[in-house]
C-alpha positions in Angstrom: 0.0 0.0 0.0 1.2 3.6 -0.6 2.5 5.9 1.8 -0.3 8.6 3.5 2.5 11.0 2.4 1.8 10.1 -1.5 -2.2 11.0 -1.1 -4.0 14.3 -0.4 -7.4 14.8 1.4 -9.4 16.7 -0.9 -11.6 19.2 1.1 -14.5 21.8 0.3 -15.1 24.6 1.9 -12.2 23.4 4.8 -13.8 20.1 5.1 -12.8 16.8 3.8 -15.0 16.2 0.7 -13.6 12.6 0.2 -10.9 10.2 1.5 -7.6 10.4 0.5 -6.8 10.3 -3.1 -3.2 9.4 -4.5 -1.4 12.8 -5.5 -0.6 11.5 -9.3 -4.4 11.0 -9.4 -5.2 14.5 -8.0 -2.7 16.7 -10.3 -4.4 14.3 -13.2 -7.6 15.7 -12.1 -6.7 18.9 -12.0 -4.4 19.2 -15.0 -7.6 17.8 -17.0 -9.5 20.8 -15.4 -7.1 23.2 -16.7 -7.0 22.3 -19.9 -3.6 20.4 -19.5 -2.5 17.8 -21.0 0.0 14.9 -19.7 2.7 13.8 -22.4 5.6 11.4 -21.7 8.7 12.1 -23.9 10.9 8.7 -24.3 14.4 8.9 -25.8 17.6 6.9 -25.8 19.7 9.7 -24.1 18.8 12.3 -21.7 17.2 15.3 -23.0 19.0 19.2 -22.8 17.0 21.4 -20.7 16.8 23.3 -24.1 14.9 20.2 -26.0 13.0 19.7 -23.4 11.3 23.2 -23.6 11.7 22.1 -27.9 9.8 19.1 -27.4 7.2 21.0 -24.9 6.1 24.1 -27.0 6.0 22.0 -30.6 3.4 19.7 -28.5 1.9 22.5 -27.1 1.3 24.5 -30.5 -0.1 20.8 -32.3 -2.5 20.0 -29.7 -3.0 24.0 -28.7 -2.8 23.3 -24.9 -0.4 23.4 -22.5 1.7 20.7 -21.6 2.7 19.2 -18.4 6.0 16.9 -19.6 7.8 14.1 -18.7 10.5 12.9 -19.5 12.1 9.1 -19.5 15.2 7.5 -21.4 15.0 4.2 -22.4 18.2 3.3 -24.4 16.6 0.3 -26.0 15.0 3.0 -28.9 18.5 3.3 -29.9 17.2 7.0 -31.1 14.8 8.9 -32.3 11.7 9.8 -30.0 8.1 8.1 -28.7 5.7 10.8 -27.3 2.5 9.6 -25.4 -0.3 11.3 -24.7 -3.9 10.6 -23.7 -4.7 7.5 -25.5 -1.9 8.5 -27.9 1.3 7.4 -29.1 3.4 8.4 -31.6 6.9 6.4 -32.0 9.0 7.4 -34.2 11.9 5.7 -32.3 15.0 3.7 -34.4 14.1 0.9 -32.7 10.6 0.2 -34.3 11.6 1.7 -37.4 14.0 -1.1 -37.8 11.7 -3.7 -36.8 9.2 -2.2 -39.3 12.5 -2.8 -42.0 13.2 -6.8 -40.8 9.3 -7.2 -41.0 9.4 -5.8 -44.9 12.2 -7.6 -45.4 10.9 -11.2 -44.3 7.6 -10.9 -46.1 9.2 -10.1 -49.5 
């Protein structure tokens, strides 16, 4: 079981409105209300600061919200990039491109 520390007592009016709710959940909640959205970034090396804030705006200016980012390196990609978002995901990573290639390549 989670930590009390990792949930947050969501109150109305200075009173608890409902039992403890996990904080992920919460901020998910309340990005949605905002008009936020969630994206995961996944590349083979660790991003610069600078395409960090790259990756963030051209998301932000395609879906025309703002974007709450996170960011994750997986080195099996090899390269290239896999954003998800929603029920979205867009991977454009070396990996699966190359799998796409030995998949071609066995049905010719």
């Amino acid at each position: 079981m989670a930590d009390r520390r990792d949930h947050v007592l969501v109150t109305r009016n200075g009173k608890p409105a409902a039992a403890l709710v996990p904080i992920d959940e919460y901020e998910a909640l309340a990005d949605a209300a905002a008009g936020r959205v969630r994206a995961t970034v996944t590349s083979a090396i660790e991003l610069t600061p600078h395409d960090r804030d790259r990756v963030a705006d051209e998301l932000s200016k395609r879906l025309g919200k703002e974007i709450r980012l996170r960011v994750e390196v997986d080195p099996t990609i090899l390269g290239g990039l896999k954003f998800q978002y929603g029920d979205h995901l867009v991977d454009a990573s070396v990996a699966t491109r190359l799998q796409q290639l030995r998949r071609t390549l066995a049905a010719s």
